[in-house]
DRENBA-7702 format. One record per residue (C-alpha): residue in three letters; x, y, z. Coordinates in steps of 0.05 Angstrom, whole numbers, plus 32768, in hexadecimal, padded with zeros to 4 digits. Layout:
residues N
@code=ala xx=X yy=Y zz=Z
...
//
This chain:
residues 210
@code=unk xx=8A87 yy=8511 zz=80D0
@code=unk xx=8A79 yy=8520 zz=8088
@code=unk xx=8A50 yy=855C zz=8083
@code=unk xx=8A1F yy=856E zz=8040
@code=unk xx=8A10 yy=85C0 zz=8047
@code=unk xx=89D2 yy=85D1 zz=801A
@code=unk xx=89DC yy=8615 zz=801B
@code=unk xx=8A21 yy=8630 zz=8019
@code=unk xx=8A0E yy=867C zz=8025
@code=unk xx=8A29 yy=86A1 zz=8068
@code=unk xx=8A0E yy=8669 zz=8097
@code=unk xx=8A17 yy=862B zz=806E
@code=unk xx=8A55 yy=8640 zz=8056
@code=unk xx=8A6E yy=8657 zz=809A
@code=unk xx=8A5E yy=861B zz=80C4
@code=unk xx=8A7F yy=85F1 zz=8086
@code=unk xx=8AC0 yy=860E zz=8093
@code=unk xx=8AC2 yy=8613 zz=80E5
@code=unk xx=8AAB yy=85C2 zz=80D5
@code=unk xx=8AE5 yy=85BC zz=80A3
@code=unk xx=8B12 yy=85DE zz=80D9
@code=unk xx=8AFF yy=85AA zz=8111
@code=unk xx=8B0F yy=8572 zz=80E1
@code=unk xx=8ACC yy=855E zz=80C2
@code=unk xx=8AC9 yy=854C zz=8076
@code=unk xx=8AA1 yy=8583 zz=8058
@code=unk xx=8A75 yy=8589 zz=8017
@code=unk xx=8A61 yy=85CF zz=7FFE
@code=unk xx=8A21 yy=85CA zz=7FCE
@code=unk xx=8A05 yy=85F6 zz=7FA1
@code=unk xx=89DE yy=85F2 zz=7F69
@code=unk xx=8A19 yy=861A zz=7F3F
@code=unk xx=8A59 yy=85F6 zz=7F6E
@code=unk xx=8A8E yy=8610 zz=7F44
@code=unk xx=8A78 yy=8654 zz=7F59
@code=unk xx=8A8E yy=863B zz=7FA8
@code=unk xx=8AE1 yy=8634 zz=7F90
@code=unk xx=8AF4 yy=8675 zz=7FC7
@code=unk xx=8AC4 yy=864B zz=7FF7
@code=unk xx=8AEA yy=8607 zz=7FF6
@code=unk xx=8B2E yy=863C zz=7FF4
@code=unk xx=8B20 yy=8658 zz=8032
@code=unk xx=8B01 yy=860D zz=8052
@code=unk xx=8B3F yy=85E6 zz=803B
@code=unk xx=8B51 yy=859A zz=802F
@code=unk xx=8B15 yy=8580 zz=805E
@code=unk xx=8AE9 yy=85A5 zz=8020
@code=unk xx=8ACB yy=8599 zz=7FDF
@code=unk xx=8A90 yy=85C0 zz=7FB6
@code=unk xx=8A5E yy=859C zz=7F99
@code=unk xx=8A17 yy=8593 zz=7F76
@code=unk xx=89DA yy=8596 zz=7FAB
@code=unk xx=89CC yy=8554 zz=7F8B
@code=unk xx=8A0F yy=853C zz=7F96
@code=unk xx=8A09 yy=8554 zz=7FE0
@code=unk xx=89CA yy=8524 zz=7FE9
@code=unk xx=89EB yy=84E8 zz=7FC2
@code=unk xx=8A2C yy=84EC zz=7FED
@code=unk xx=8A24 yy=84BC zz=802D
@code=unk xx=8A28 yy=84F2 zz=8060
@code=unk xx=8A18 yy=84EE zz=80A7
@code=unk xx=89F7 yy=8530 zz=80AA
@code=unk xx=89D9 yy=8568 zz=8080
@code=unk xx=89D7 yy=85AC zz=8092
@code=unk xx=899A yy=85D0 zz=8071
@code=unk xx=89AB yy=861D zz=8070
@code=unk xx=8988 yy=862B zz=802B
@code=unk xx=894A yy=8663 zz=802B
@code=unk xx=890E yy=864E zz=804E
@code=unk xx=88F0 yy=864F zz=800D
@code=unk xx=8916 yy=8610 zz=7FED
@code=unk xx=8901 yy=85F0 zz=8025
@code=unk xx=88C3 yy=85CC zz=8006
@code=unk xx=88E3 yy=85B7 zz=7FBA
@code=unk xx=892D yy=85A8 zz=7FDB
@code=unk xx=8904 yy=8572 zz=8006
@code=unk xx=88D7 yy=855A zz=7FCC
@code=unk xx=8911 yy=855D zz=7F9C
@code=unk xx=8947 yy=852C zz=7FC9
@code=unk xx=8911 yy=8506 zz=7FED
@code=unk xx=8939 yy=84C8 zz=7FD7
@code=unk xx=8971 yy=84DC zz=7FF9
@code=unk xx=897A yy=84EC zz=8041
@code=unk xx=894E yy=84B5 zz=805C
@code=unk xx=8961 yy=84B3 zz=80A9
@code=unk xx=8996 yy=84DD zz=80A3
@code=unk xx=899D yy=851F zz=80CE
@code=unk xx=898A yy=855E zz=80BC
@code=unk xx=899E yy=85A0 zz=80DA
@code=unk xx=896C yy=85D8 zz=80C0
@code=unk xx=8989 yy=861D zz=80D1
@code=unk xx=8955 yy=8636 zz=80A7
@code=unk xx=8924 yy=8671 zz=80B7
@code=unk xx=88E4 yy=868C zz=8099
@code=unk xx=88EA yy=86D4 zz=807E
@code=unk xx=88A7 yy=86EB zz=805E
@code=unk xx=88D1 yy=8720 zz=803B
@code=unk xx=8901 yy=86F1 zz=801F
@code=unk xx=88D8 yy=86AD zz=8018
@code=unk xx=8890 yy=86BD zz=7FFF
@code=unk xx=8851 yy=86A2 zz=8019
@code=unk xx=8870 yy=8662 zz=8032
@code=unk xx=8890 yy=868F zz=8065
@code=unk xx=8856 yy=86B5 zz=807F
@code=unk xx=882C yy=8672 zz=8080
@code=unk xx=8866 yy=8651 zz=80B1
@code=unk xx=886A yy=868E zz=80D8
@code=unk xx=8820 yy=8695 zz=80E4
@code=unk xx=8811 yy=864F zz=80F0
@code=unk xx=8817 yy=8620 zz=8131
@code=unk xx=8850 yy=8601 zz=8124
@code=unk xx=8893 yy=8617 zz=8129
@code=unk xx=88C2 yy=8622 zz=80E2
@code=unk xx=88EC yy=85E2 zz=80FF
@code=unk xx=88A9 yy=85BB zz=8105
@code=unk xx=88A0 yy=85C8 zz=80B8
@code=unk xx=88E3 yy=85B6 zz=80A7
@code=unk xx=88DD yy=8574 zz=80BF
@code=unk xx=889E yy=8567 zz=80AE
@code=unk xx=88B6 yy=8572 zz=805D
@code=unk xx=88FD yy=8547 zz=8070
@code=unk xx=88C7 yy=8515 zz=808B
@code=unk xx=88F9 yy=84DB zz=8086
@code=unk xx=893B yy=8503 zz=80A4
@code=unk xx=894B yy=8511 zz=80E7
@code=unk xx=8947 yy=855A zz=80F0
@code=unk xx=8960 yy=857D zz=8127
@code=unk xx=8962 yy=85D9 zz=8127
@code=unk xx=899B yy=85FE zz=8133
@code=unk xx=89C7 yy=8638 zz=811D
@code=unk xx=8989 yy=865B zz=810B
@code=unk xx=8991 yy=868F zz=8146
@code=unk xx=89D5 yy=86A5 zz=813F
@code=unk xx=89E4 yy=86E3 zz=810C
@code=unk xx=8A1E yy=86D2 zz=80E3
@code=unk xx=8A57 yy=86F9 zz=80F2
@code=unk xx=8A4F yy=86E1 zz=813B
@code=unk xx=8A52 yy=8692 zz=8125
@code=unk xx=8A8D yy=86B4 zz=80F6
@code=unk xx=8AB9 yy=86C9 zz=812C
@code=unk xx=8A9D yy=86AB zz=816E
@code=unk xx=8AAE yy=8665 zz=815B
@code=unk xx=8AEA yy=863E zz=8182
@code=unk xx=8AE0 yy=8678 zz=81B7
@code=unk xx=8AF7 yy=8651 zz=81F7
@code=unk xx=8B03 yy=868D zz=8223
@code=unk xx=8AB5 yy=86A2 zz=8215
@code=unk xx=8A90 yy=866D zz=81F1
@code=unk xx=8A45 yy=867D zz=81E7
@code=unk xx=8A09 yy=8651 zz=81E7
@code=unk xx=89E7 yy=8636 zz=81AB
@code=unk xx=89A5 yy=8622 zz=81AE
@code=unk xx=8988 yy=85E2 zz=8196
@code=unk xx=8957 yy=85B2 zz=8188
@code=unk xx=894C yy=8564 zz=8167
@code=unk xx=8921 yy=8539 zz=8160
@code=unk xx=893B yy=84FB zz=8177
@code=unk xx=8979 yy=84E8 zz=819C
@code=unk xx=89A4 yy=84DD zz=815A
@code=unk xx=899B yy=8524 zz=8146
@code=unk xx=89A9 yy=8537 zz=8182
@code=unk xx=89EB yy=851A zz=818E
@code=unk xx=89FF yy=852D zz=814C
@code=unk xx=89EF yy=8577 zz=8155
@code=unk xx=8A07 yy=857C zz=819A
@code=unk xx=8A46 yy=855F zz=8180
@code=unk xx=8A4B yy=8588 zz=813F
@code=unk xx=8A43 yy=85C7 zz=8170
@code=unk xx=8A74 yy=85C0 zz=819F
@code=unk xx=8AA8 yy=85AD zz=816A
@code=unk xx=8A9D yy=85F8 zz=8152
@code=unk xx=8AAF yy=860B zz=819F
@code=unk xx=8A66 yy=861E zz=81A7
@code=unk xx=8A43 yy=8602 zz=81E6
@code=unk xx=8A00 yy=85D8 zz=81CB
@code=unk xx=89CD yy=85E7 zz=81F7
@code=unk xx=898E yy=85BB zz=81F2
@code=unk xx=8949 yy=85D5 zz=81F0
@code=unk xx=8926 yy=859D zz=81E5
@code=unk xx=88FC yy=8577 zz=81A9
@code=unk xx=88EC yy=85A5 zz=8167
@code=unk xx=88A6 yy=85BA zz=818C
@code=unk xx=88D9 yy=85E8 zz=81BB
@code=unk xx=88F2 yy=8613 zz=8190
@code=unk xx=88C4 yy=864F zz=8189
@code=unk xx=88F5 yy=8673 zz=81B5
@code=unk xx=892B yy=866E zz=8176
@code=unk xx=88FE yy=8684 zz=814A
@code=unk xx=88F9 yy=86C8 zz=8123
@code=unk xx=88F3 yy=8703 zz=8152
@code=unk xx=88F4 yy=86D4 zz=818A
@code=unk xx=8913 yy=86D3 zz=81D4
@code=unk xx=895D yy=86BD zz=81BD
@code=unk xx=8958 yy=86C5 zz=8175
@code=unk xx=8996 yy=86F5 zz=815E
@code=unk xx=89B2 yy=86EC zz=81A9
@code=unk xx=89FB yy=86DE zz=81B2
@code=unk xx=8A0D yy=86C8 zz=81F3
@code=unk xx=8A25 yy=8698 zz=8229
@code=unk xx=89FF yy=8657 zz=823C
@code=unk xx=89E8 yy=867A zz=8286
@code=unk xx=89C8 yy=86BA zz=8265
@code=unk xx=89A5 yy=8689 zz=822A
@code=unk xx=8990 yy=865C zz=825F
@code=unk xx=896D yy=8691 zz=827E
@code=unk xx=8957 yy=86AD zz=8244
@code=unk xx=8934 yy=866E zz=8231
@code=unk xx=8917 yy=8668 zz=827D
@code=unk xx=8945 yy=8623 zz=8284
@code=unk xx=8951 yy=860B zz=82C8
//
């Protein structure tokens, strides 16, 4: 698959190169890409740096949104042209600290932060993941086949979630399904299995799955 990262910090630019490793094309954005050259080093010839606008103009099959929660709102409004039923992976949380009012709002309201996401990509497929795992555990947990641990999902139709379930498991994570973006309060902030690492039994249980 050909994979646009909008947001090449620890996550984005983390999952880039375990996706780069397992053979998918890659493209690292940034507003400033020439300051992503060790990036693209380290991800090799499956890699390339790029403008975020350049990530939304490429034909890619999937977008992985691991910006601040706060772009959320003008990187939608901003590319709206551009990823038009195309699947979106938000590994995005809301840190009041870190992302303003916009934060706080999410976190107080109804909805869960994936719920807003897609409701701003209103034309994408968005599906949440990534957003539980700290990052030195996706670092060096990844392509573990002696212990491979869970990671929690969720999509909103079954397009983004084949694609996600694939793009997991092709990181030698096992995807584990929790259902349509309305099931994800467990992955949230301070939540049951948010900052857990561990093996699809325990996370199972964690999330009260039969």
């Amino acid at each position: 698959m050909k994979i646009g990262i909008i947001g090449s910090g620890k996550i984005g630019g983390t999952l880039g190169k375990h996706w780069a490793k397992a053979g998918h094309e890659v493209l690292f954005s940034s507003r400033h890409p020439e300051e992503l050259k060790d990036l693209v080093l380290e991800g090799g010839k499956n890699t390339k740096a790029v403008s975020v606008a350049h990530a939304f103009e490429e034909s890619v099959d999937v977008y992985l949104l691991a910006t601040p929660f706060k772009a959320i709102d003008e990187t939608a409004e901003v590319y709206a042209g551009e990823y038009g039923d195309k699947v979106i992976i938000d590994a995005t949380n809301p840190y009041p600290e870190r992302d303003g009012d916009v934060a706080q709002k999410v976190r107080d309201d109804n909805r869960n932060a994936s719920e807003y996401t897609a409701m701003k990509f209103t034309t994408a497929l968005t599906a949440k993941a990534f957003n539980t795992i700290y990052h030195k555990d996706l670092k060096n947990r990844a392509f573990d086949e002696q212990e491979p641990i869970a990671i929690p999902f969720a999509a909103q139709d079954v397009k983004s979630r084949k694609v996600t379930e694939q793009l997991i498991s092709d990181i030698g994570f096992v995807p584990l399904y929790v259902g349509n973006l309305g099931a994800t309060k467990a992955m949230e902030v301070d939540e049951k299995v948010y900052g857990v690492t561990t093996d699809q039994q325990e996370m199972r249980s964690l999330l009260e799955m039969a």
